[in-house]
C-alpha positions, 0 to 999 in steps of 0.5 A: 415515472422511473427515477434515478437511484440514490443510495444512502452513504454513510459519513461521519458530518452531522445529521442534518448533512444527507449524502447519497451515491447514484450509479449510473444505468449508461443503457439509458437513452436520453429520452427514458422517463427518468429524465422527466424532470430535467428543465429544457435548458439541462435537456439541451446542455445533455444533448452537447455532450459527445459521448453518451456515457457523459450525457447520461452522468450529467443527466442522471444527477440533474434527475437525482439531485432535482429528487433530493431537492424536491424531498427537502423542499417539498418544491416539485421536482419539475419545478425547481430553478438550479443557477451558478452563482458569481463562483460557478457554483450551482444553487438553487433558486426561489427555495423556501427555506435555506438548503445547500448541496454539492455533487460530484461525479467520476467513471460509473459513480456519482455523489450528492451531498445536501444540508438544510443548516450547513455548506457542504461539499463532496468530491470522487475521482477514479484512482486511475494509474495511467498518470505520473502524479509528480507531472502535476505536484506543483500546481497540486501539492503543498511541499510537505505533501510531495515530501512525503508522497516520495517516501512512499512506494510507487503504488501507496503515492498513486492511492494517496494522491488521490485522497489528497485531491478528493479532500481539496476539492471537497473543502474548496467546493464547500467553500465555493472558492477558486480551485487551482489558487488554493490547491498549493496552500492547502495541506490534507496529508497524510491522511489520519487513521480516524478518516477525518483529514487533518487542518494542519495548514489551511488559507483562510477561505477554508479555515473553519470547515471539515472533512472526511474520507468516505468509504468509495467504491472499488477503484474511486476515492471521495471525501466529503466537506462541511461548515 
């Protein structure tokens, strides 16, 4: 059996935090063998989709988070149950011993982050420059940050408004709290020189966890989030 590629990433969280990029083969069909661990209900959910590149994303992370799963579990790959829970957030079911994982995914590139002693999370996004990020500053950005993203030049705000909003949803991921209420209360700029993001101003629900920028591909920001 073929299966997805992942690719080890390194990051500065502790060891027991395993964090893996899986780039995505969009000539695959649904039907490849890859897929062959995918439960019925994630094979339909990929079948909804109307555009093939994202079928073949949400796929190819199911098949390769189900293989980290299946590494840290000793659990069949076939065999393990993924359910949100209250928050929407994917867990898995019926494990033997306590793990954690988040993933996320963004153009041609996807990413895992896995723990068996902490919660993590993980965030990439494209750095797209078709968008005016000052359209969405106030439902994103503390006013400090708009402050400062305005002092820089029109390219410098685009790429660091994008390692603003990977590092928010990293640490909101990690906490498995509510996105959009928190975005506003949560200050992670400017971004420090050691790559870690800074906890100058935080709500409480992501107060005790940390960050990190990672090192993305060409044209994608990520960060990763643990407690």
């Amino acid at each position: 059996m073929n299966l997805v590629d992942r690719f080890p990433v390194p990051h500065p969280g502790p060891h027991d935090v395993a964090l893996w990029r899986v780039d995505f083969a969009f000539e695959q069909t649904l039907a490849a063998s890859a897929f062959d661990t995918l439960s019925v209900d994630e094979r339909e959910r990929a079948t909804r989709f109307h555009r093939h590149h994202d079928a073949i994303r949400f796929a190819s992370m199911r098949a390769a988070l189900r293989a980290a799963l299946s590494e840290a579990t000793k659990i069949a790959a076939e065999d393990i149950r993924i359910a949100a829970d209250e928050a929407g957030r994917p867990r898995m079911l019926d494990a033997r011993m306590p793990v954690d994982f988040n993933v996320s995914h963004a153009g041609a590139h996807g990413l895992i982050a896995l723990s068996t002693r902490r919660r993590v999370g993980v965030d990439i996004e494209s750095r797209t420059t078709d968008f005016d990020w000052r359209d969405i500053a106030s439902s994103t950005l503390t006013a400090d940050e708009v402050v400062w993203l305005q002092s820089l030049d029109a390219a410098q705000s685009q790429h660091a408004f994008f390692d603003a909003w990977v590092a928010k949803e990293a640490l909101l991921k990690a906490a498995g709290v509510g996105i959009s209420e928190h975005l506003t209360q949560l200050t992670v700029l400017p971004r420090r020189v050691d790559g870690f993001v800074p906890d100058t101003q935080r709500p409480d629900a992501v107060q005790n966890l940390q960050a990190a920028w990672l090192q993305a591909p060409q044209g994608y920001a990520a960060c990763i989030a643990w407690f």
